[in-house]
MITOR-958541 format. One record per residue (C-alpha): x, y, z. Coordinates in Angstrom, 2 decimals, decimal comma. Last residue first. Example, Ala and Ser with C-alpha at 12.3 -4.5 7.8 and 13.67 -1.06 7.14 Angstrom:
# residues 2
+---------+---------+---------+
|       u |       v |       w |
+---------+---------+---------+
|   13,67 |   -1,06 |    7,14 |
|   12,30 |   -4,50 |    7,80 |
+---------+---------+---------+
# end
This chain:
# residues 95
+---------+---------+---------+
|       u |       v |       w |
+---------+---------+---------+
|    7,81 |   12,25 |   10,61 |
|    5,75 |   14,84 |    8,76 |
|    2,47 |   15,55 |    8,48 |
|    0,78 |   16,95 |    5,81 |
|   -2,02 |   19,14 |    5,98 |
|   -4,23 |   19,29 |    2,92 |
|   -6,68 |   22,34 |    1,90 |
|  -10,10 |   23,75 |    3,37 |
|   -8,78 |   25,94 |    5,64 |
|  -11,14 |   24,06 |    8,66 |
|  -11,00 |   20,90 |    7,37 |
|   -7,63 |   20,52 |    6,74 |
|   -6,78 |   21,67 |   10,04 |
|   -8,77 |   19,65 |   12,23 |
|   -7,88 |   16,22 |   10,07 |
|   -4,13 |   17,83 |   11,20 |
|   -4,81 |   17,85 |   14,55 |
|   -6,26 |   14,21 |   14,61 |
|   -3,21 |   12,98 |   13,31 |
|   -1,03 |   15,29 |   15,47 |
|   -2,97 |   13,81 |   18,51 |
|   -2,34 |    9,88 |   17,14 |
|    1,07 |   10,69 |   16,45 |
|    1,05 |   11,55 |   20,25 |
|   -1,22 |    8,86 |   21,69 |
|    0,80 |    6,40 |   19,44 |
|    4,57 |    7,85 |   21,08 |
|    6,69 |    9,80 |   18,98 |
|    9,92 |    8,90 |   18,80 |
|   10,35 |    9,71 |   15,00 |
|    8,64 |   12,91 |   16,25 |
|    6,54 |   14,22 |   14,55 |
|    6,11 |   17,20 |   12,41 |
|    2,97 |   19,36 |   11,18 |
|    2,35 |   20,45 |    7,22 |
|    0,57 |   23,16 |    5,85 |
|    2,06 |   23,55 |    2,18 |
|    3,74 |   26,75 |    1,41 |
|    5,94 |   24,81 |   -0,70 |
|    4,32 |   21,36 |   -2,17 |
|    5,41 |   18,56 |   -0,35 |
|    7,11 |   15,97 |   -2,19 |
|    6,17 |   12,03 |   -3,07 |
|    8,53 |    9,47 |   -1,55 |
|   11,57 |    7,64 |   -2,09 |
|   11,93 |    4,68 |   -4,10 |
|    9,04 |    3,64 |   -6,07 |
|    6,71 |    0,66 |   -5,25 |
|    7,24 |   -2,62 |   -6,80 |
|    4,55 |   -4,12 |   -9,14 |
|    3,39 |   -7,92 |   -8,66 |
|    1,50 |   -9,93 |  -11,22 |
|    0,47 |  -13,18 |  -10,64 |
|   -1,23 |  -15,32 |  -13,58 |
|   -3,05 |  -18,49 |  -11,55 |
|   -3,69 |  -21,74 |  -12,23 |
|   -6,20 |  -23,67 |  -10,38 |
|   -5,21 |  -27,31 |   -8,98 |
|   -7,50 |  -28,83 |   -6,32 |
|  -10,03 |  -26,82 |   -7,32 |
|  -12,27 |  -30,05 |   -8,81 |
|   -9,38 |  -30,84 |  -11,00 |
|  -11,77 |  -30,20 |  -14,12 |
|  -13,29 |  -27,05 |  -12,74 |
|   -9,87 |  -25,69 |  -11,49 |
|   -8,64 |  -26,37 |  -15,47 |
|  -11,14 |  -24,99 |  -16,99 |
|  -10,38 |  -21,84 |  -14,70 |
|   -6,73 |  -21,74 |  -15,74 |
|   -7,99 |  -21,83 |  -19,16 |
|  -10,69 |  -19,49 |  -19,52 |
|   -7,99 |  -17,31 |  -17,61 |
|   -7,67 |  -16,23 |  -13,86 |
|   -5,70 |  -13,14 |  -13,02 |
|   -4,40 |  -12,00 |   -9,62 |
|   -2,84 |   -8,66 |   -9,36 |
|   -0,29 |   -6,96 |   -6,87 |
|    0,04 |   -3,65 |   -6,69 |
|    2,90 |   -1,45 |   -4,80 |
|    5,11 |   -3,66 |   -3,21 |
|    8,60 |   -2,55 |   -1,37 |
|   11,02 |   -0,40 |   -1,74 |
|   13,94 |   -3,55 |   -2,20 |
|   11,07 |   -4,99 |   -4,66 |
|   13,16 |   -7,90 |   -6,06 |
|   14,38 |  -10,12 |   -3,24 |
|   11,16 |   -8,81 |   -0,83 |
|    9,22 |  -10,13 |   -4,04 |
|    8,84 |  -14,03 |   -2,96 |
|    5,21 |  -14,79 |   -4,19 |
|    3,94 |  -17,45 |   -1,60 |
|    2,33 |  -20,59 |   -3,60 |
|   -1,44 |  -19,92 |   -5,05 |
|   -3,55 |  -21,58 |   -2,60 |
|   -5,14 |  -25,22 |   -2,83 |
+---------+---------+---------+
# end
């Protein structure tokens, strides 16, 4: 029997960042015993920071589109794996 479904959306307005599973001596006695039909479970879940990380100045970066289509985004994707390889340093692409 699965673990219930951990409601975070309530909790982790940004999202999730990690979630963990533990088992214990315990909680794994207790699966053997019950033949699985009952195995406690620790659940840990970590919400993801607000915002998002910032590009270094002088960085190389490319922009998209917010309307971009997937053969575009997928172009500038493929543009910047060009890039990077050939100067040697990250290209970041914006949306």
């Amino acid at each position: 029997m699965p673990p219930s479904t951990v409601e975070t959306e309530a909790k982790c307005k940004t999202g999730v960042s990690k979630v963990e599973t533990k088992l214990s001596f315990l909680n794994l006695l207790v699966g053997v015993i019950t033949f699985s039909i009952l195995t406690p479970m620790d659940i840990k879940v970590v919400c993801a920071q607000g915002g998002r990380a910032s590009i270094p100045s002088g960085a190389s970066t490319l922009q998209v589109g917010s309307n971009a289509t997937p053969e575009e985004l997928q172009a500038t994707l493929r543009k910047a794996v060009e890039l990077s390889f050939q100067l040697g340093v990250p290209v970041y692409v914006k949306y």
